[in-house]
N, C-alpha and C positions, 0 to 999 in steps of 0.2 A: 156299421149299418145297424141301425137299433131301430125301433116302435113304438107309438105313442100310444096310450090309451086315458084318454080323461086328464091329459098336462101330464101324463107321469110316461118317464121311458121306462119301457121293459126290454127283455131278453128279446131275441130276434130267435123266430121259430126255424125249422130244417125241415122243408117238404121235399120230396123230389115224387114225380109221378110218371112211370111208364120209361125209364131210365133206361135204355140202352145203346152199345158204343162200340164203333168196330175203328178196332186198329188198322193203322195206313195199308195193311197186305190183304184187308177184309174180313179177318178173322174177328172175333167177340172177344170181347174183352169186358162188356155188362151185359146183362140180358133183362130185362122187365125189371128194373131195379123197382121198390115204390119204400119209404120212407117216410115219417110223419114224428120227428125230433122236438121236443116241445121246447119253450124257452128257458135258458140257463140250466138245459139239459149238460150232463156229463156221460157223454156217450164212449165206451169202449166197442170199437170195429174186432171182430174175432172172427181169425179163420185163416188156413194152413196158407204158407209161400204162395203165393200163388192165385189166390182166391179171390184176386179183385178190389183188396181194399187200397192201396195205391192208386185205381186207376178213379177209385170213385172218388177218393180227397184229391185228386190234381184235379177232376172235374169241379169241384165244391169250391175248389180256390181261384178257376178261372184258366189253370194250367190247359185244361185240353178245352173246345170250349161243345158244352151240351146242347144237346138239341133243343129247339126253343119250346118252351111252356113247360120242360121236365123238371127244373130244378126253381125253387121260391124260397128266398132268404127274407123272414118278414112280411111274407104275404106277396113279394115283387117278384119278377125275373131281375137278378144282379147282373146278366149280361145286356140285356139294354138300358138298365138304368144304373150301371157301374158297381163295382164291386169292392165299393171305401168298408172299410172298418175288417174286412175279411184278411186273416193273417196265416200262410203253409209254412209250415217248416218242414224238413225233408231232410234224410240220412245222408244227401249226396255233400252238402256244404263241407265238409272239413276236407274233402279231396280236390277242393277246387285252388286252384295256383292261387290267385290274387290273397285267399287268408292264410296264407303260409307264407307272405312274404312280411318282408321286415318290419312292420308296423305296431304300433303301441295300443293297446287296449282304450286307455282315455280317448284316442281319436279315432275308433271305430265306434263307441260309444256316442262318442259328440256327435260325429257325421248322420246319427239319424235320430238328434234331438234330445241325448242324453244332457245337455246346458239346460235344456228345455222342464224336462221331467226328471228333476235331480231326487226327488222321494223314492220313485220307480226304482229309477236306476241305483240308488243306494241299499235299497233294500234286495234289488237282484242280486247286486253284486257279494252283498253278507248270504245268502239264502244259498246261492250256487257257488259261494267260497273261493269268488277270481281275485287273485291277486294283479291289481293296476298296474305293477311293475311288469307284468308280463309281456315278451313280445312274440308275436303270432308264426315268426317262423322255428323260437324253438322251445315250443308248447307240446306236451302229448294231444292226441286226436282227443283224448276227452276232457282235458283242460278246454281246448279247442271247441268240445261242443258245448260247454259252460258258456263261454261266449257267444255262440251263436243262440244259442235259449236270452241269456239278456238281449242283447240286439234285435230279435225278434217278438219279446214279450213288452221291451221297453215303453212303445209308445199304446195307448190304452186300447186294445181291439174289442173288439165285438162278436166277433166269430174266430174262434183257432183251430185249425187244421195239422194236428202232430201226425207224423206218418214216423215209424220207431225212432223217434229224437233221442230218447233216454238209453238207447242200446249202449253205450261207453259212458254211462255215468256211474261213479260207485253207488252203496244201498243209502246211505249217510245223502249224498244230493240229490239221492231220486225223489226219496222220503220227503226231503225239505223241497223239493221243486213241487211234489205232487199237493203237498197240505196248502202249497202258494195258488195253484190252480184252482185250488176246491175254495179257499179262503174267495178271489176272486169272484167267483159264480156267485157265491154267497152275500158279498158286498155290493156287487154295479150287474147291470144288464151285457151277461154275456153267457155263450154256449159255446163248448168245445167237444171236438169230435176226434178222439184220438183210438190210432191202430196199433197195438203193440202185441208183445210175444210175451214180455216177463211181467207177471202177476204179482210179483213181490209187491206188500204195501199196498195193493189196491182191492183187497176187500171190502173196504166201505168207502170206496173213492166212488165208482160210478154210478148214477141214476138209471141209465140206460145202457142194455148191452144189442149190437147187432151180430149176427151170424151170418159172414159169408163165405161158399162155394161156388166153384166153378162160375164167378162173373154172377151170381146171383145173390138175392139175398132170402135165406132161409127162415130164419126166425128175427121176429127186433120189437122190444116191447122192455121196459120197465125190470130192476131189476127184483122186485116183488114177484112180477109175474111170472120171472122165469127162474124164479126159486125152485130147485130140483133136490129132493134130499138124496144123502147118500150115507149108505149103511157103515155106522159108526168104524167096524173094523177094515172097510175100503176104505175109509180118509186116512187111517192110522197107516195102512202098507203103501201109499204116495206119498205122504204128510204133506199135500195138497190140502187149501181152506176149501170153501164149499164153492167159492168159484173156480176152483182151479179144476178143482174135480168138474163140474159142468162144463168147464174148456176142452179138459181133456176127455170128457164122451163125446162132444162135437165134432174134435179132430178123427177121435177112431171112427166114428160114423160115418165122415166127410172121405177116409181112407176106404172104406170096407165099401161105400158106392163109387167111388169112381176107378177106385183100381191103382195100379202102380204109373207113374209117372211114366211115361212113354209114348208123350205126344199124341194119341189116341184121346183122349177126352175129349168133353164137352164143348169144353171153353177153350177158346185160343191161352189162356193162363197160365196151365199145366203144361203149353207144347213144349218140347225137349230146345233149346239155343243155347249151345254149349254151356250145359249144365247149368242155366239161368234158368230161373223163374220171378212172379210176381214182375216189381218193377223190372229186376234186372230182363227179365222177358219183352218188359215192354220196350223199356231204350232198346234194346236188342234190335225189335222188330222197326221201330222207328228211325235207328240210326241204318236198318238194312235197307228199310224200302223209303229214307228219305229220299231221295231223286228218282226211287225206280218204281213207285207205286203209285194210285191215285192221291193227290194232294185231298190234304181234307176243307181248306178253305184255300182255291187256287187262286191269284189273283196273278194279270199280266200288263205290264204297263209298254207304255211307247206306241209297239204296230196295233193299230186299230182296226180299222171296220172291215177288211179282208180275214180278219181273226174272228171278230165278232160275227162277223154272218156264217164261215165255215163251222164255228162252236157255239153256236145259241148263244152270243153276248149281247152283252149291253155297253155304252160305251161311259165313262166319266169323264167330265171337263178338269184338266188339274191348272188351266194358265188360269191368272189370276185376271187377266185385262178382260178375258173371253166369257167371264161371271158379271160382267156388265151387260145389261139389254142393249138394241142397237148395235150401230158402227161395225154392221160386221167385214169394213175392209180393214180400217184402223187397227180391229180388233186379231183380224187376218182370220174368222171364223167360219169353218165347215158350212158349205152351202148343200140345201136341202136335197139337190142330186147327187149330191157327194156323198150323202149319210145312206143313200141305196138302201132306205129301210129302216136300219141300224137305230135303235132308240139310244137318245142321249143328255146328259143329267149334267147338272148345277151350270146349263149354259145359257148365257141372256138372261141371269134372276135374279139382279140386284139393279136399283136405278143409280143413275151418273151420279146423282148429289152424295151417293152414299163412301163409307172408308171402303180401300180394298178389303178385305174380311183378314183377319188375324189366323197366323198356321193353326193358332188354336180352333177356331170356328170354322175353319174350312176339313181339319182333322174329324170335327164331332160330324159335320155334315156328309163327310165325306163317307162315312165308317155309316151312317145311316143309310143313307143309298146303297151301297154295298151290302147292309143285313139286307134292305127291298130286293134286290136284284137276285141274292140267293133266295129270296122266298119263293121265287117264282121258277125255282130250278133253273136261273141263267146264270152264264159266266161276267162278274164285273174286267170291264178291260179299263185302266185308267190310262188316260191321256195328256201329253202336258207338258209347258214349257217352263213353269215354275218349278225347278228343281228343289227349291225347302217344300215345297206344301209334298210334293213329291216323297222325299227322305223323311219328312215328319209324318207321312202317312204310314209306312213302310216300316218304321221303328219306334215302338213303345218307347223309348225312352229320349226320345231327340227334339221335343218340346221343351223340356227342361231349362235350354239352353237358350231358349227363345223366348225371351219375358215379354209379353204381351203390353202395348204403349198405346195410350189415347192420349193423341196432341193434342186435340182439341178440347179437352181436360186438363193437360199438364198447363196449358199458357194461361189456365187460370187457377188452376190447384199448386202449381210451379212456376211462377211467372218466369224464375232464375232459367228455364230451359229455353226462353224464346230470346233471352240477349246472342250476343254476335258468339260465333265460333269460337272464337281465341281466346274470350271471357271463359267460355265453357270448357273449352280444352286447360284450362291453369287452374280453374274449381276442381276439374276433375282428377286433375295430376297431385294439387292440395288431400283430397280422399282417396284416390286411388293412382298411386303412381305405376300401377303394375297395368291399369287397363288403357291409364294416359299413355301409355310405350306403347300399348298394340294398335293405337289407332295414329292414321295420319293427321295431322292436323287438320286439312281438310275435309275430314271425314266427319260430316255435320251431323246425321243421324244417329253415326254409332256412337262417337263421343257424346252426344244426349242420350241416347241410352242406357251406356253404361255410367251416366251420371244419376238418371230419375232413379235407376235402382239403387244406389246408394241413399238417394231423399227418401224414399220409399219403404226400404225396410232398413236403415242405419248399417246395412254394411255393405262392404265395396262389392261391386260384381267379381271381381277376381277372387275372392274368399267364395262368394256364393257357388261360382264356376266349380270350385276346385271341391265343394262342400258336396255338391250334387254329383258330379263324376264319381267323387267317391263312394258316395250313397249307390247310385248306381252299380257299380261292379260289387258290393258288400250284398244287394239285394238279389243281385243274378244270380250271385254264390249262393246266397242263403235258400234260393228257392231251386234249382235245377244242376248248376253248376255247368248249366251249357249257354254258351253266348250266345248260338242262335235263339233263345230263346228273347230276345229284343227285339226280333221283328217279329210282326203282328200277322203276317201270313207267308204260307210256302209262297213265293215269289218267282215269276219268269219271267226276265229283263228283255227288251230288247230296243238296241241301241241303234237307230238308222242314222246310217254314218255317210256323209261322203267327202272328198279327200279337201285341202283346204281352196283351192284353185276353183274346184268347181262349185264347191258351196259359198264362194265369194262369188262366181257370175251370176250363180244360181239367184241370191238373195241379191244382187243389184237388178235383177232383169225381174224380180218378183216386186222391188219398188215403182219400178215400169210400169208394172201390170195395173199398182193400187191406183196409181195414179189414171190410168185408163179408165177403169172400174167405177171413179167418181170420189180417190181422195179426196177433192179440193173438198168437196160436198160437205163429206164428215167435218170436216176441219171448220168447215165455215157454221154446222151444225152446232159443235161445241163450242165455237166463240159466242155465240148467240143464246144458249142455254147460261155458258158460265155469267154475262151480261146481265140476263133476266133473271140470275139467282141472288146477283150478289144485288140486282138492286131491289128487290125485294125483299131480302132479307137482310141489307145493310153490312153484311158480313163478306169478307171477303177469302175468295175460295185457296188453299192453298195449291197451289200449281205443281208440288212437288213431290206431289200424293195421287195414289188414284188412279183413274180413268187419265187422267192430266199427264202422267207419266210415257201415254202410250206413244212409241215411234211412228213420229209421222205428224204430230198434234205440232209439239213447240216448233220440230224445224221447219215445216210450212209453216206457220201463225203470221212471220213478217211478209211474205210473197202474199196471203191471202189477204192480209190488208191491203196493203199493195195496190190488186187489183181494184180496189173501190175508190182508191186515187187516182183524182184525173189529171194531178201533176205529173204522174207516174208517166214518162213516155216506152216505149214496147222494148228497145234494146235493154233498158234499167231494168224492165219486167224480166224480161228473157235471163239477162243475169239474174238476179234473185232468185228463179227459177229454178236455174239450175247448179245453183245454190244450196238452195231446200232438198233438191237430190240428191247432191252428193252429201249434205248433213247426215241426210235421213240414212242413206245407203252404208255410209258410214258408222251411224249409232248402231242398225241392224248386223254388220260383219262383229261389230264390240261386242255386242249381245250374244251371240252366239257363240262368242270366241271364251265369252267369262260361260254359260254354259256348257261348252267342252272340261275349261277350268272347271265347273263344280263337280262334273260327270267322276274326270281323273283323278281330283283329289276328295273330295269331300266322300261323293255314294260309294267309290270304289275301295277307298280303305275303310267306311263305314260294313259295308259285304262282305270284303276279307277279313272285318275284325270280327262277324257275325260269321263266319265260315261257310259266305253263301255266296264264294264268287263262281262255282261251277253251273250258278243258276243266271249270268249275265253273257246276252250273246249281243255282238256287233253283226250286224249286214250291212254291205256295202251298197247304198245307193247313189255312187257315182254315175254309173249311166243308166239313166233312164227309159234306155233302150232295154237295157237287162233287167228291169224290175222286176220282170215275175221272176227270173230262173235265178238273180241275186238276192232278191230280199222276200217276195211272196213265198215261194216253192221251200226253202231253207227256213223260215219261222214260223211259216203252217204244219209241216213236218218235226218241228223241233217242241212244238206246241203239240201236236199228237202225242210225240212221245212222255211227254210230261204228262199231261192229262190222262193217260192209260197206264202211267207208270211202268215205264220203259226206261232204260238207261240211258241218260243223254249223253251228246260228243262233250267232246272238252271245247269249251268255246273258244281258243286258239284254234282249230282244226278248219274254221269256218274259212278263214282268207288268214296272207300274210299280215295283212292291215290290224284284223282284229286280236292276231299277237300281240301287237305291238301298242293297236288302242286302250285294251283290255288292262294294262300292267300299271300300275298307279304312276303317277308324272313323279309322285315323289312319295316314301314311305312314311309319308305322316300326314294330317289335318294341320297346319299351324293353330287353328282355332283351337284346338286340343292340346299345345306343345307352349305354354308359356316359358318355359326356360328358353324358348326362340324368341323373346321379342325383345328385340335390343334395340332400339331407338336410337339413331344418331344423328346425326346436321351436321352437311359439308359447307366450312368457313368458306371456304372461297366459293362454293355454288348456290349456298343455303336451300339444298336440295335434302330432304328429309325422307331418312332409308329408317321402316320398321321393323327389319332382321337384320343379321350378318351377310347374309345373301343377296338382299337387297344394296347392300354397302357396298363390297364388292365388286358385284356389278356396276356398280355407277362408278367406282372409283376408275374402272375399266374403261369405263364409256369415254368417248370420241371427244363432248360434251364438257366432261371431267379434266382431260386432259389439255383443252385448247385450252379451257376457263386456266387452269395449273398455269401453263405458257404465257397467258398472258398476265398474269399477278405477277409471274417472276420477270417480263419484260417490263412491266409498269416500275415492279423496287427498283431493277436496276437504274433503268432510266432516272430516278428519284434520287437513287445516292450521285450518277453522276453530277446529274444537276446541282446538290447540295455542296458535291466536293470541287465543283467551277470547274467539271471535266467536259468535253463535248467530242467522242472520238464519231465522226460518220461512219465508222463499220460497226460502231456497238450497236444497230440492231441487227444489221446481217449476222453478227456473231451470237445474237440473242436467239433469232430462229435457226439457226444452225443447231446450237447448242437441245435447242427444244426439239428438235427432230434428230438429235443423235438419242435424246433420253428417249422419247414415246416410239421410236423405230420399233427395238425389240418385241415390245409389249404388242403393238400396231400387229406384227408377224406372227406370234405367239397366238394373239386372236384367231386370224386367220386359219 
């Protein structure tokens, strides 16, 4: 994040005005912070354990996030207009599991562009003296922070945020890390804001010094300015420079007004947490009152508008179909007696012609409404049957994974992406044979996807995959060393559940309904739009996208024609009719059933790997008779207790059901687990299994074993014929023989 003045970039300035912050329990933790860092400042933060300086760099770097108009990077707020070029490092990285396992320095390096910036990174690497050879789990802590300094300084920033990094580095790599800082400021547009204890070597390192106590900031001003002399024979009985002696009057002064540590202070900073202060105080107070205190930015997805009117919300659209104007049967959307009030966002505000919006662009937009909605002291509730836009909302880093595709660009920038499937599935296995095994042959979208990103950027998605994951877990380490820090807010799940029997009549008797309601309408609505687009625009609309996709569209389209045929006589109708139903009712139970699927594997090991499954509850709305005292009464209460910061139950406590829903279907993501994807093809079925489990199972199947039975009645049959045999019991003795083998197996299932 840099500034332009007259074509030239400069240093990006550090405002902050009117800064203060309370921790999750309410206590302070800044008080009236104000700030005015000029550019390619070199700022040292000074001031005892405890004083605040940690909470103000996690603030500066986006870790906590500031109240809006306090803090201007460049003259902007970085929280709404992103926070690129800004880099924290932090003391917690070398105690984090993931850089203490077995892995090699060149591919921590690589994974975040050291191929890229091989100058940087060559010069880091002589400057802070890592040997390449080194592997990360049997390194000391400050070889260990050697690496985490390159990793962190390697790609060129703009703003750096040290909070004691150099504490385990000998005097020999402080010296050469610190002259590399100073060199930087001095070369390219940048300012660094760093909080330490040891003064060695930095007498004429910094431009700027701040003073802070008690969560406040005391003095900050230039280091001219705050040139304090000291009586020749006092520097000589410290052998403190002349900054060390101006540290050490700050600290006695900062001692002599507030007193002995004892929890009695000012500032929530100094209070006593087993013998923690500063940061340690703060994780302290945040790892105590994460579930049992007020959330600082709460957000609750699933139950809606009975939540939203009991807690002043608002409500978000997260289906993707329901961001289309119109169709609100097709689209199955919220009718205006239904919303009882309740105001609601990103629904009906895109027209039919347009793409569904990319997780990217419903993520930015989404995260917008959400800053609106707290503006106005409401609660955002989001709602929604799209479970990616869902997870990609919910976790800072799950974009990543989701490379953003414009077909209607690629069949002319890529012409190669619109030939047939089977063309594209052999390109793709030619470039990437690791991404060609994870997809089904059938699989038209994914196999072009993970093809265009190989035309794209020249390499396969399964390296990029594996590039990013690692990036990711290298950068949580580097900045917190806590995983929940990937989700983007305290989070209150809740999952309305009901059991599979009832939610299959439930959703056939709700196809009933559209159809009542005036399906045929919509349907005959969108043949007549997509008609009048494509002939005016001569273009023809992809059906496989979009608003097109919606249940209810394609499996009526032939019954609605239909009806405008007057060959068509009424029993032929009737059947086509109820045809289109059971299509329709059909694709809806699929739908839902691959939603359960994304619920148990994907959100649920994405929460337990973020350590935030005590924050997902199941209610059972099986009968509907019991909705208030199953599902209202249990998530308006579970929702208080959140919101006031209370201790919540354990969400197994709710029903036996939500035991048992709550528990992942299996302990992994396969999207995350490439050593699972084992592609095979059965000779005798040419049924194509994409794991070992998949294999298995089919080999098992009913299916598998007739197809088996009858290949080996067919040989036999073949050799008899060849050897001029003709016995009449050799087939009886063929299916015998086939039902003595598949008996076992047949019971074994059982």
């Amino acid at each position: 994040m840099s500034n332009t003045i007259n074509g030239k970039e400069v240093a990006p300035s550090i405002d902050v005005k009117n800064l203060s912050y309370a921790f999750p329990d309410g206590s302070s933790g800044l008080k009236d912070v104000f700030l005015d860092l000029p550019p390619g400042s070199r700022t040292l933060l000074i001031g005892a354990n405890g004083a605040g300086k940690t909470t103000l760099l996690r603030l500066l770097s986006g870790k906590r996030m500031a109240p809006s108009g306090t803090v201007h990077i460049a003259g902007i707020d970085p929280f709404k207009m992103g926070l690129e070029g800004v880099t924290y490092l932090g003391l917690e990285w070398v105690l984090n599991p993931i850089v203490r396992t077995d892995i090699d320095v060149p591919t921590l390096l690589s994974s975040i562009g050291g191929d890229h910036y091989t100058e940087r990174r060559d010069e880091l690497v002589r400057i802070l003296d890592i040997d390449l050879s080194w592997r990360m789990h049997a390194v000391s802590d400050g070889e260990r922070r050697r690496v985490q300094l390159a990793m962190g300084l390697l790609r060129p920033w703009t703003i750096l945020l040290l909070d004691e990094i150099t504490v385990d580095l000998d005097l020999l790599s402080r010296s050469n890390f610190l002259n590399f800082l100073k060199k930087e400021t001095m070369e390219r547009p940048c300012t660094i804001v760093y909080a330490t204890h040891i003064l060695d070597n930095l007498a004429t390192w910094p431009t700027h010094l701040v003073h802070m106590s008690l969560g406040k900031v005391k003095k900050w001003g230039s280091v001219e300015e705050m040139d304090v002399k000291v009586e020749q024979g006092e520097r000589m009985y410290t052998g403190n420079s002349q900054l060390g002696e101006l540290v050490l009057k700050w600290l006695q002064e900062d001692l002599t007004e507030r007193g002995p540590r004892n929890g009695k202070g000012e500032g929530a900073a100094y209070q006593s947490l087993e013998g923690k202060g500063g940061y340690g105080a703060e994780k302290r107070v945040e790892d105590k009152y994460n579930m049992a205190q007020t959330p600082r930015k709460p957000l609750i997805t699933i139950l809606a508008v009975e939540i939203a009117r009991k807690y002043n919300g608002e409500i978000i659209n997260g289906d993707a179909m329901q961001l289309y104007r119109g169709l609100p049967i097709i689209t199955n959307k919220i009718t205006q007696d239904e919303t009882k009030g309740v105001p609601h966002h990103l629904l009906g505000c895109i027209s039919l012609e347009e793409e569904t919006w990319t997780v990217g662009k419903f993520v930015g937009e989404a995260l917008r409404t959400i800053d609106e909605i707290r503006s106005r002291g409401k609660l955002p509730v989001l709602v929604g049957g799209t479970h990616y836009y869902t997870q990609s909302l919910l976790f800072q880093d799950a974009l990543a994974d989701e490379p953003e595709l414009n077909l209607n660009e690629n069949s002319q920038a890529l012409p190669i992406l619109e030939e047939p499937t089977d063309v594209l599935h052999e390109k793709l296995r030619e470039v990437d044979p690791i991404m060609a095994d994870r997809w089904h042959p059938n699989e038209r979208r994914k196999i072009q996807r993970s093809l265009e990103i190989y035309l794209r950027t020249g390499k396969p998605a399964s390296q990029l995959y594996k590039e990013q994951k690692l990036q990711r877990d290298i950068l949580a380490a580097q900045t917190d060393g806590a995983a929940s820090d990937s989700l983007r807010f305290e989070t209150l799940i809740f999952w309305v559940h009901a059991n599979k029997d009832v939610l299959h009549r439930r959703l056939d008797g709700r196809v009933d309904k559209m159809i009542a309601r005036g399906l045929l309408s919509e349907v005959e609505e969108l043949s007549s739009f997509r008609e009048r687009h494509e002939s005016s625009t001569g273009a023809t609309i992809d059906q496989t996208r979009g608003i097109w996709v919606s249940i209810g569209y394609k499996e009526f389209l032939e019954y609605q024609s239909a009806l405008s045929d007057d060959a068509k006589m009424a029993p032929e109708l009737e059947k086509l009719k109820s045809l289109a139903v059971e299509k329709t009712q059909a694709a809806t139970r699929q739908y839902a059933n691959r939603q359960i699927k994304w619920i148990r594997i994907k959100l649920l090991n994405a929460l337990f790997g973020a350590g935030q499954k005590d924050n997902t509850f199941l209610v059972d709305g099986s009968d509907i008779s019991q909705w208030e005292d199953k599902v209202v009464k249990p998530a308006t209460a579970i929702t208080e207790q959140f919101l006031s910061g209370q201790p919540l139950p354990p969400p197994s406590s709710l029903s036996p059901v939500a035991a048992e829903m709550l528990t992942p279907k299996r302990e992994y993501d396969l999207g995350q687990r490439p050593d699972l994807w084992q592609k095979k093809v059965c000779e005798t079925c040419g049924t194509t299994s994409i794991t070992e489990n998949d294999w298995n199972l089919h080999r098992q199947s009913r299916a598998h074993r007739r197809a088996v039975g009858m290949r080996k009645k067919q040989e036999n049959a073949s050799k008899m014929r060849k050897g001029g045999a003709e016995d009449p019991k050799a087939e009886v003795v063929d299916v015998l023989e086939h039902y003595l083998e598949t008996f076992p197996m047949e019971q074994e299932l059982k």
